[in-house]
mmJSON file of the N, C-alpha and C atoms, coordinates in Angstrom:
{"data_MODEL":{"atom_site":{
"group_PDB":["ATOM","ATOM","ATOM","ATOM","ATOM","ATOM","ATOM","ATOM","ATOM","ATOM","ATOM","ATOM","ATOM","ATOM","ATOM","ATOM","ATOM","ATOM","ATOM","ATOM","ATOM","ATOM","ATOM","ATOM","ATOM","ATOM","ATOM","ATOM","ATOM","ATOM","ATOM","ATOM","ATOM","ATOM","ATOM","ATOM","ATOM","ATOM","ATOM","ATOM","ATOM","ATOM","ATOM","ATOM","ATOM","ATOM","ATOM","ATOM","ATOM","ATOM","ATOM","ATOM","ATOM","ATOM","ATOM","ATOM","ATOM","ATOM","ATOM","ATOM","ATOM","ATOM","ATOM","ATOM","ATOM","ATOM","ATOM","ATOM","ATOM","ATOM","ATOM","ATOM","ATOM","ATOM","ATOM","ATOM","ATOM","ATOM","ATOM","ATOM","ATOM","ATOM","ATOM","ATOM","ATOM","ATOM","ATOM","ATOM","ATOM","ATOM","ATOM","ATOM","ATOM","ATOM","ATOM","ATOM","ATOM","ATOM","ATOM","ATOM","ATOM","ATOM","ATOM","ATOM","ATOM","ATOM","ATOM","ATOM","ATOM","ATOM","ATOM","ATOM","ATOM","ATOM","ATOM","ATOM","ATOM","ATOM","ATOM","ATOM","ATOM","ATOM","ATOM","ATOM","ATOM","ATOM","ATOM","ATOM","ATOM","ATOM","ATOM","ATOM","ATOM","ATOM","ATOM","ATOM","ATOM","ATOM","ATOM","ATOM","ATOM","ATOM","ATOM","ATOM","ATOM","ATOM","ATOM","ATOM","ATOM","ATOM","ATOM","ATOM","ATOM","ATOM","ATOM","ATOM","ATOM","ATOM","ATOM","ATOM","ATOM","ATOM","ATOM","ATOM","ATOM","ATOM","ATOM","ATOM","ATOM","ATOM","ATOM","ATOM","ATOM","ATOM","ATOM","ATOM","ATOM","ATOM","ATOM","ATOM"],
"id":[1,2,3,4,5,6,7,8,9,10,11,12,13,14,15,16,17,18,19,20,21,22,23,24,25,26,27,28,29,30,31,32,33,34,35,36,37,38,39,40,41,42,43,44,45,46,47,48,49,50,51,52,53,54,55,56,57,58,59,60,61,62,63,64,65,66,67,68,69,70,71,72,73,74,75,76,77,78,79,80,81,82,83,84,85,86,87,88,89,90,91,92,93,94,95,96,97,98,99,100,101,102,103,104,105,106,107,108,109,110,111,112,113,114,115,116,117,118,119,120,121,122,123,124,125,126,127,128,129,130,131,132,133,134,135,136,137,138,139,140,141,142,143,144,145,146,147,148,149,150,151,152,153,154,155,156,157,158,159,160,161,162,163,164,165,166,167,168,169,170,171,172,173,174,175,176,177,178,179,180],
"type_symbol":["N","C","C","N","C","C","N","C","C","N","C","C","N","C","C","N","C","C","N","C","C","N","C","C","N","C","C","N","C","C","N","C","C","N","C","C","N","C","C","N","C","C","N","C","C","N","C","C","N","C","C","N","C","C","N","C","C","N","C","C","N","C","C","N","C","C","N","C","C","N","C","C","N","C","C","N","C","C","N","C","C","N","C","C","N","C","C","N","C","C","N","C","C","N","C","C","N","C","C","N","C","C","N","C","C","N","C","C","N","C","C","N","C","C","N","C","C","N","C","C","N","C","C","N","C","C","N","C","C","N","C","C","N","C","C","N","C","C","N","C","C","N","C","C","N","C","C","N","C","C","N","C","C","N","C","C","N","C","C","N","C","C","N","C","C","N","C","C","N","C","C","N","C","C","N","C","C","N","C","C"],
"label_atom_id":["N","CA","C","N","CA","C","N","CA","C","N","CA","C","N","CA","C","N","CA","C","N","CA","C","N","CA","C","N","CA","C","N","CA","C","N","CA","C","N","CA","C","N","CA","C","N","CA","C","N","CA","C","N","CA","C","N","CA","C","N","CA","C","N","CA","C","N","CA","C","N","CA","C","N","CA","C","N","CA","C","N","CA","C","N","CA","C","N","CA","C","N","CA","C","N","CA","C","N","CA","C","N","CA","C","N","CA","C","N","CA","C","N","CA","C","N","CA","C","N","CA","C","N","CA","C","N","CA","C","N","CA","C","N","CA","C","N","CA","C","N","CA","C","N","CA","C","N","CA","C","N","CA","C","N","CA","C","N","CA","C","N","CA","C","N","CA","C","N","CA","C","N","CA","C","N","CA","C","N","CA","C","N","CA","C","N","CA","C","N","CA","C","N","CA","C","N","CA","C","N","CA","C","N","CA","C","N","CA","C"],
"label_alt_id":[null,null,null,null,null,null,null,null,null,null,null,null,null,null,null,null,null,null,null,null,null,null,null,null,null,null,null,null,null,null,null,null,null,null,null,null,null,null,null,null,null,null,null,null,null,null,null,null,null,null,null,null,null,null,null,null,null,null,null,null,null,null,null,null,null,null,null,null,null,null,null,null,null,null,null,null,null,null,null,null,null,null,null,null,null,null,null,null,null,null,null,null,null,null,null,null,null,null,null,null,null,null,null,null,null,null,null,null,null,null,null,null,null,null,null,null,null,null,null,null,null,null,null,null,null,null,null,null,null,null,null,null,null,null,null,null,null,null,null,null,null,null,null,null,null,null,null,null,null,null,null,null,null,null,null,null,null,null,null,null,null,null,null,null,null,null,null,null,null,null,null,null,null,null,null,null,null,null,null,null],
"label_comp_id":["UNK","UNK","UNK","UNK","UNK","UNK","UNK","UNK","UNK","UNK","UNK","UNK","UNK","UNK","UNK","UNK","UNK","UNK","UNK","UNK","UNK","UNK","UNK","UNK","UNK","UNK","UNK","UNK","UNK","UNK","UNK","UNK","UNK","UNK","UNK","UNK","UNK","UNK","UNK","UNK","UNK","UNK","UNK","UNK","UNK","UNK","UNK","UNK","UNK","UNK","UNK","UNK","UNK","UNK","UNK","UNK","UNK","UNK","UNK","UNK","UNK","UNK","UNK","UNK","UNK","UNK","UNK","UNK","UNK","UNK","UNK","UNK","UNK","UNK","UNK","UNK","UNK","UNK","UNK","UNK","UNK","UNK","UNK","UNK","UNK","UNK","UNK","UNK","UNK","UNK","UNK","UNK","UNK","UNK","UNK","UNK","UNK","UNK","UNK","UNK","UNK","UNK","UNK","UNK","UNK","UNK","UNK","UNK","UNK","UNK","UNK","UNK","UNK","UNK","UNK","UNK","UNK","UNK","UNK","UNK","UNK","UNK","UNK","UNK","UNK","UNK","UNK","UNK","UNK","UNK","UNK","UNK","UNK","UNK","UNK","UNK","UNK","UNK","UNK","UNK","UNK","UNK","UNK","UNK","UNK","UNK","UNK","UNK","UNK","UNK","UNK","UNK","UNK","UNK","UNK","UNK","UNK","UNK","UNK","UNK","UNK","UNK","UNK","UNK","UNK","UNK","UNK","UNK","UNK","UNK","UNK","UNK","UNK","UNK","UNK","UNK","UNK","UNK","UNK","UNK"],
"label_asym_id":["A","A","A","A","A","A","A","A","A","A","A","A","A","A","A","A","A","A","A","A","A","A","A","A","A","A","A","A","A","A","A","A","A","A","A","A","A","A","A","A","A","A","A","A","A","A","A","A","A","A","A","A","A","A","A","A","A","A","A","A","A","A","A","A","A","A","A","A","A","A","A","A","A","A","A","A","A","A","A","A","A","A","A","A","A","A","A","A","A","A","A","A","A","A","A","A","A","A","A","A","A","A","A","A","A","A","A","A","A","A","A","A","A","A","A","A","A","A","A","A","A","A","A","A","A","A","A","A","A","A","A","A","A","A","A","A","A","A","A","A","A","A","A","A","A","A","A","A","A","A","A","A","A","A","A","A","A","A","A","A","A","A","A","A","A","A","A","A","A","A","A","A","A","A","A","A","A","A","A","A"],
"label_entity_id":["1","1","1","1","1","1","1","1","1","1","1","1","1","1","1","1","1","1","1","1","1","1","1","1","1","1","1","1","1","1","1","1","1","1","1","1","1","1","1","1","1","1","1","1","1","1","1","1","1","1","1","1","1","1","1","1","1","1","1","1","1","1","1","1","1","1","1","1","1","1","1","1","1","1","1","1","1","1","1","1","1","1","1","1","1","1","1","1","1","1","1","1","1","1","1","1","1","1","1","1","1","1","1","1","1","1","1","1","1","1","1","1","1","1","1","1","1","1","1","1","1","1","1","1","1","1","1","1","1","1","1","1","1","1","1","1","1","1","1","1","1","1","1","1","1","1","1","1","1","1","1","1","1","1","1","1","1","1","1","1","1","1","1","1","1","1","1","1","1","1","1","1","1","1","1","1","1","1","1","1"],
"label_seq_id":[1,1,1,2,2,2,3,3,3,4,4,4,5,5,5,6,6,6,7,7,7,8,8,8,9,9,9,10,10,10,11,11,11,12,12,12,13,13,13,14,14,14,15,15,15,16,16,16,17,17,17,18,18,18,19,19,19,20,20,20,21,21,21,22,22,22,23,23,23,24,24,24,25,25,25,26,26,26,27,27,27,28,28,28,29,29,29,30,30,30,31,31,31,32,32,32,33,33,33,34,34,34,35,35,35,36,36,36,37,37,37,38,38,38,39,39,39,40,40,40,41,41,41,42,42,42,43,43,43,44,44,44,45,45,45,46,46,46,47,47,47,48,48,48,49,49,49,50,50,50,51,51,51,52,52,52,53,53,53,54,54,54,55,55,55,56,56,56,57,57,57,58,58,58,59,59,59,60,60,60],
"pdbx_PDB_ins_code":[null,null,null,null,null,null,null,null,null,null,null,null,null,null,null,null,null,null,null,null,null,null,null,null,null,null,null,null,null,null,null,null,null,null,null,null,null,null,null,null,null,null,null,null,null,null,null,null,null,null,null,null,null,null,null,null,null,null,null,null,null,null,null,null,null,null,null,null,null,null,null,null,null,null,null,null,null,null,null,null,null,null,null,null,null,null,null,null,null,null,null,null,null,null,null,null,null,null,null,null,null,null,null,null,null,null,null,null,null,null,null,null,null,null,null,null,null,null,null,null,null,null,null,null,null,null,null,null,null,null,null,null,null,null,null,null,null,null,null,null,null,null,null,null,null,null,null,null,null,null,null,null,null,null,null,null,null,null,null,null,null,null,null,null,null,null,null,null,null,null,null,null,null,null,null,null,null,null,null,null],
"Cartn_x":[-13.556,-12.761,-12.702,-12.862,-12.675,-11.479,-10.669,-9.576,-10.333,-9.802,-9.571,-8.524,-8.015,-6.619,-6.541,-5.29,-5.412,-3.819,-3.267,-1.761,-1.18,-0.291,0.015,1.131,2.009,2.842,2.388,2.833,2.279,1.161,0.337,-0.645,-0.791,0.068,0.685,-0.797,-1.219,-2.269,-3.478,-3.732,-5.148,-4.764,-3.553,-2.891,-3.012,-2.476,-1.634,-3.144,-4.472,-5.354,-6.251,-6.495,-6.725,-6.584,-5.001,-4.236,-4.467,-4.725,-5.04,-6.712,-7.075,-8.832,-9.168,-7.445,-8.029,-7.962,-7.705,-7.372,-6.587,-5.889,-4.331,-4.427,-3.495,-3.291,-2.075,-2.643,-1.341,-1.767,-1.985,-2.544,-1.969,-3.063,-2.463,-3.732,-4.413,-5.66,-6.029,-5.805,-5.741,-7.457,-7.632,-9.216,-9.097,-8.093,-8.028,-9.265,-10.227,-10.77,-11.645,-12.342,-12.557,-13.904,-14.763,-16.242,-15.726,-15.189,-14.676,-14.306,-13.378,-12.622,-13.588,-14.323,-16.014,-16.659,-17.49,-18.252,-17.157,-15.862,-15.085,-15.385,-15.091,-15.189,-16.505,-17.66,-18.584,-19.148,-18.135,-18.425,-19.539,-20.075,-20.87,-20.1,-20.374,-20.026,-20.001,-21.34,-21.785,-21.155,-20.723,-19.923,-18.6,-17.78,-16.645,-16.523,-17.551,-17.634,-18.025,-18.792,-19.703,-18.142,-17.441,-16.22,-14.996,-14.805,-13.796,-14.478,-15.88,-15.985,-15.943,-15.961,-15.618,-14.51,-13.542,-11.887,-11.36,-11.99,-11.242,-12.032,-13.637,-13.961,-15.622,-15.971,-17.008,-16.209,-15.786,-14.803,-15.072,-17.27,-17.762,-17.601],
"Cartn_y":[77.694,77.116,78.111,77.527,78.155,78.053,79.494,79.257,79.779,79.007,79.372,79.827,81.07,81.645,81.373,80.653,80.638,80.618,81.264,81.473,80.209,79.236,78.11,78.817,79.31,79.881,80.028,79.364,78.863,78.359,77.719,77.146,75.594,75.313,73.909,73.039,72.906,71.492,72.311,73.643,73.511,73.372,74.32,74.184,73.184,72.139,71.18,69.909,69.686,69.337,69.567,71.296,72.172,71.581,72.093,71.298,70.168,69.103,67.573,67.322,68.514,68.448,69.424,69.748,70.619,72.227,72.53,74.179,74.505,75.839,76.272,77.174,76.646,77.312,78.323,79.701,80.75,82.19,83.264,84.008,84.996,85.907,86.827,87.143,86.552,86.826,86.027,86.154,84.819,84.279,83.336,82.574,81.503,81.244,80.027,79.18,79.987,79.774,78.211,77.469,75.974,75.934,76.857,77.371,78.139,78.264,79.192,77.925,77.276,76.117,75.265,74.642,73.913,74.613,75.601,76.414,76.513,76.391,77.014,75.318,74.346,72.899,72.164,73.098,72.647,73.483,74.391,75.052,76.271,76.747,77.814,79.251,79.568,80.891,82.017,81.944,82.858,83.689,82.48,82.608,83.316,82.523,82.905,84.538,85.251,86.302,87.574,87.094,87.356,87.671,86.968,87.296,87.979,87.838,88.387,90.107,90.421,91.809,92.405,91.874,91.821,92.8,91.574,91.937,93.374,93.051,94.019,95.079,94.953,96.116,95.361,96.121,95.937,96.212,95.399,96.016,96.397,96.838,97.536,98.808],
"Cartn_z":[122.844,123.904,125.062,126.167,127.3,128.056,128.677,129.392,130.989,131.913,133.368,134.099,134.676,134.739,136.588,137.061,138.0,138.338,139.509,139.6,139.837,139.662,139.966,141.419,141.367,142.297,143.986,144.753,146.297,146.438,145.781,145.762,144.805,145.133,143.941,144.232,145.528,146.112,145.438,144.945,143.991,142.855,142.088,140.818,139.616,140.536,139.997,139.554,140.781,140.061,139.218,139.228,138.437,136.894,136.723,135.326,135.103,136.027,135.343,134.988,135.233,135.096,133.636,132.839,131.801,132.215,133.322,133.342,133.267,132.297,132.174,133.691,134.653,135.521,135.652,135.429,135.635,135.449,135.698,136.177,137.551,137.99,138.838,139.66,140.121,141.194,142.294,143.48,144.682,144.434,143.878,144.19,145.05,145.894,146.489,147.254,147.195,148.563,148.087,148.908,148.454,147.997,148.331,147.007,145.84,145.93,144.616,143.227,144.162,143.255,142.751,143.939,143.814,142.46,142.551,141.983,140.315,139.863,138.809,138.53,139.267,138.13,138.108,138.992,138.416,137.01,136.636,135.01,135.689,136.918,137.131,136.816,135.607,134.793,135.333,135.77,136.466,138.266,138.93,139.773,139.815,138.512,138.522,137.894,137.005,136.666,137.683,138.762,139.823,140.988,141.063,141.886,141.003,140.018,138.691,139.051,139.127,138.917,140.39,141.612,142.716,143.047,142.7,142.513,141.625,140.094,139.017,138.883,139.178,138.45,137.086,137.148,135.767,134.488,133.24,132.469,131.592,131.577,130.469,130.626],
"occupancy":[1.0,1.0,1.0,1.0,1.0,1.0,1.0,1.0,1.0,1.0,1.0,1.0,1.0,1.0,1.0,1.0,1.0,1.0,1.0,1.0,1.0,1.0,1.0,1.0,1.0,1.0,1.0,1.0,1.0,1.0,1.0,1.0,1.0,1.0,1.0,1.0,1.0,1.0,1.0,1.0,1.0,1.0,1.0,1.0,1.0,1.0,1.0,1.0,1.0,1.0,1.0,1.0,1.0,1.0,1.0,1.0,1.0,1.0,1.0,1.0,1.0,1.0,1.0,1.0,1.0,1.0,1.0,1.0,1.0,1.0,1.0,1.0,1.0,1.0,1.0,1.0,1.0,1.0,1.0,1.0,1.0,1.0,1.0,1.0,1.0,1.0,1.0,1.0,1.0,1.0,1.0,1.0,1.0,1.0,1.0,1.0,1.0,1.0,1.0,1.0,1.0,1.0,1.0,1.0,1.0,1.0,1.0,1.0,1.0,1.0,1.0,1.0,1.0,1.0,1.0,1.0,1.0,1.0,1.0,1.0,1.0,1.0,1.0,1.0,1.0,1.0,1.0,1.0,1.0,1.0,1.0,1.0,1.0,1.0,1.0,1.0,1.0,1.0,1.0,1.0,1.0,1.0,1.0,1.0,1.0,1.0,1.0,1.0,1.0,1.0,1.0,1.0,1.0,1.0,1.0,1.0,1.0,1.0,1.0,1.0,1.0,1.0,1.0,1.0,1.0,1.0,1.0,1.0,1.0,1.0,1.0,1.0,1.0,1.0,1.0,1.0,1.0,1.0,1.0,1.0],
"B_iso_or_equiv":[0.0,0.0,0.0,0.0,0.0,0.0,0.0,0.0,0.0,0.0,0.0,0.0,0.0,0.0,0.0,0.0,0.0,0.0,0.0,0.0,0.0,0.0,0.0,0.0,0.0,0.0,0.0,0.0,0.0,0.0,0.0,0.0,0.0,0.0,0.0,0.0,0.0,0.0,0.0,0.0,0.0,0.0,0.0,0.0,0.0,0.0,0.0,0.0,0.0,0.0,0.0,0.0,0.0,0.0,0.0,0.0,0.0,0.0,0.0,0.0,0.0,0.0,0.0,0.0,0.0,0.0,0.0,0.0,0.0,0.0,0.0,0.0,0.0,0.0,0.0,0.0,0.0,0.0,0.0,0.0,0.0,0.0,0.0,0.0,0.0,0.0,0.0,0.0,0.0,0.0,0.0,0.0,0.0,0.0,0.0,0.0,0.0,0.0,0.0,0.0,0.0,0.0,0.0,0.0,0.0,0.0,0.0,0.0,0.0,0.0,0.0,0.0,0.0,0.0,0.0,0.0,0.0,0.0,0.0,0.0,0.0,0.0,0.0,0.0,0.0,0.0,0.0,0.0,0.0,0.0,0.0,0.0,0.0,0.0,0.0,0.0,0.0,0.0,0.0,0.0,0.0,0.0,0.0,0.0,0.0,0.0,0.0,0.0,0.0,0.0,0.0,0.0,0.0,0.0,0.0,0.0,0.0,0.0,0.0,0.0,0.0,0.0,0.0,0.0,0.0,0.0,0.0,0.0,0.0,0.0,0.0,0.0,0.0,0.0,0.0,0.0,0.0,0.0,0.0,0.0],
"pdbx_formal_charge":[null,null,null,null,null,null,null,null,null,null,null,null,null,null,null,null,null,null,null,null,null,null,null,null,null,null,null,null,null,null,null,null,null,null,null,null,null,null,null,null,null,null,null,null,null,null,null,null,null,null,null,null,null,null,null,null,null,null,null,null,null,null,null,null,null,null,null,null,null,null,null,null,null,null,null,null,null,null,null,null,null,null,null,null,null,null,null,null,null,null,null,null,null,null,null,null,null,null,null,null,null,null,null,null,null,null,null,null,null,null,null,null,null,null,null,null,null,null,null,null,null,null,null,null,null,null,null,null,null,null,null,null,null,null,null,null,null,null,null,null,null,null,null,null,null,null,null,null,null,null,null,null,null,null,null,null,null,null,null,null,null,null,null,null,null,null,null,null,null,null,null,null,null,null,null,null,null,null,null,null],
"auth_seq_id":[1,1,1,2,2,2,3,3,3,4,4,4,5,5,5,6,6,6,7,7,7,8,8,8,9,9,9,10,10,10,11,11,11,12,12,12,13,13,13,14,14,14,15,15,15,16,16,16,17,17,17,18,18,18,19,19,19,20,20,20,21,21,21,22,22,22,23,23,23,24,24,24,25,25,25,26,26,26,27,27,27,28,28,28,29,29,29,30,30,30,31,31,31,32,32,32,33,33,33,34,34,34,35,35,35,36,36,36,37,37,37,38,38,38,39,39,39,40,40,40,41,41,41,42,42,42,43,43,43,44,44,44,45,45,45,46,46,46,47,47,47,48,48,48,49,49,49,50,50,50,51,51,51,52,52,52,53,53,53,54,54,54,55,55,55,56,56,56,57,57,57,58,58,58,59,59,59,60,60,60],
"auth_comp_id":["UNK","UNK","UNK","UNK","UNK","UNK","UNK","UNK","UNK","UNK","UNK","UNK","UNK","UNK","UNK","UNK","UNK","UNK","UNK","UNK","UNK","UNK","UNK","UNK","UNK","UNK","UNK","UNK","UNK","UNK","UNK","UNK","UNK","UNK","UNK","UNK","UNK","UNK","UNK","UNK","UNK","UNK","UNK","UNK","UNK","UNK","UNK","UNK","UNK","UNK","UNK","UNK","UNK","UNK","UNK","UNK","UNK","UNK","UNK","UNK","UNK","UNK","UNK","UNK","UNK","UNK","UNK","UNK","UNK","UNK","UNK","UNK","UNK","UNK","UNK","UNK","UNK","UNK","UNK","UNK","UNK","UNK","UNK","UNK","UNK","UNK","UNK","UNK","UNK","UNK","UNK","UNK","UNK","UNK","UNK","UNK","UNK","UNK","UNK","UNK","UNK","UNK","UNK","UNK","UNK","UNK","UNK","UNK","UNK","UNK","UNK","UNK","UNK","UNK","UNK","UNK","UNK","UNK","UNK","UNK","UNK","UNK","UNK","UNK","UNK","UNK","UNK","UNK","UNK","UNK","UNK","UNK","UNK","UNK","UNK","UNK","UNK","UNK","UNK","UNK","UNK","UNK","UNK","UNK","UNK","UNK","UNK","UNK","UNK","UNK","UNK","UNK","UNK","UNK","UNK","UNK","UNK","UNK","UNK","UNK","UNK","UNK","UNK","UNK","UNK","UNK","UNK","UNK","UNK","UNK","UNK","UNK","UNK","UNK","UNK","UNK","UNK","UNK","UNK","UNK"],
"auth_asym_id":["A","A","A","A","A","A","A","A","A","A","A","A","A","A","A","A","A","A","A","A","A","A","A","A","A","A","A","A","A","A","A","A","A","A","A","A","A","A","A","A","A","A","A","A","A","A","A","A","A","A","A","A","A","A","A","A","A","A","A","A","A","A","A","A","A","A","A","A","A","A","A","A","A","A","A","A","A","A","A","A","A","A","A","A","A","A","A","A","A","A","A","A","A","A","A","A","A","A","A","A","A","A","A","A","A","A","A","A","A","A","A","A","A","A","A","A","A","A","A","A","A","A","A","A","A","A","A","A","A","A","A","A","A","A","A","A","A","A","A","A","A","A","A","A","A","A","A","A","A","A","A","A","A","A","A","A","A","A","A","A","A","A","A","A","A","A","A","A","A","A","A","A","A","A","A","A","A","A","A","A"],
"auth_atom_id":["N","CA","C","N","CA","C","N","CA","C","N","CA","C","N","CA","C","N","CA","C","N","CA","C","N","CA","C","N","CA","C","N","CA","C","N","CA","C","N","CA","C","N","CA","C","N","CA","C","N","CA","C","N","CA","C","N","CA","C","N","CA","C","N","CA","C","N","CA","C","N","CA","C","N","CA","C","N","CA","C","N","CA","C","N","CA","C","N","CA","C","N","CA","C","N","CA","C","N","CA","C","N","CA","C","N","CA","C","N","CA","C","N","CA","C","N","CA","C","N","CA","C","N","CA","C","N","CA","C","N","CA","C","N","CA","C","N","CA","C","N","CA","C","N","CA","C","N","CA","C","N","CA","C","N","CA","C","N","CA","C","N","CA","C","N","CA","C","N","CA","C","N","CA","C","N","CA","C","N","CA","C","N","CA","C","N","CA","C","N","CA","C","N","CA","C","N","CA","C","N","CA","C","N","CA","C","N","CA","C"],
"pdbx_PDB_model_num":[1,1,1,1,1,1,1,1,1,1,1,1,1,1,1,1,1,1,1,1,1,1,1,1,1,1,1,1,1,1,1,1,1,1,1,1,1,1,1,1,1,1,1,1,1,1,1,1,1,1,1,1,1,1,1,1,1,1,1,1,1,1,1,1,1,1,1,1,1,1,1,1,1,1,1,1,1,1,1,1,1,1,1,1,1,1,1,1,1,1,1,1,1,1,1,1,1,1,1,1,1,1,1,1,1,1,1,1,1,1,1,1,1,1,1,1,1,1,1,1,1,1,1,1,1,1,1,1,1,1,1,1,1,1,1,1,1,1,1,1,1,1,1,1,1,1,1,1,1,1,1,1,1,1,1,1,1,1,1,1,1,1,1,1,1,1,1,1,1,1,1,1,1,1,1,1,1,1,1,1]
}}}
């Protein structure tokens, strides 16, 4: 099973369809942006890991 972490907090209008599409939305990293969201529900893995190491770091 796959989780998708996304902050629900000031961002209710991506959040909230997020959650009705199956993502637990809640988390601590701004992805708001509208390719990002695109690219996370078309399931591209690769993307969302590709900006995750961006942000945090390589966590090998």
């Amino acid at each position: 099973m796959n989780y998708w972490l996304h902050r629900i907090s000031h961002k209710a209008e991506l959040s909230y369809p997020l959650l009705n599409k199956g993502f637990l939305t809640i988390g601590f990293s701004d992805f708001t942006s509208e390719e990002f969201i695109d690219k996370v529900l078309a399931d591209d893995r690769s993307y969302f890991e590709e900006k995750f190491k961006e942000k945090w770091g390589d966590p090998s």
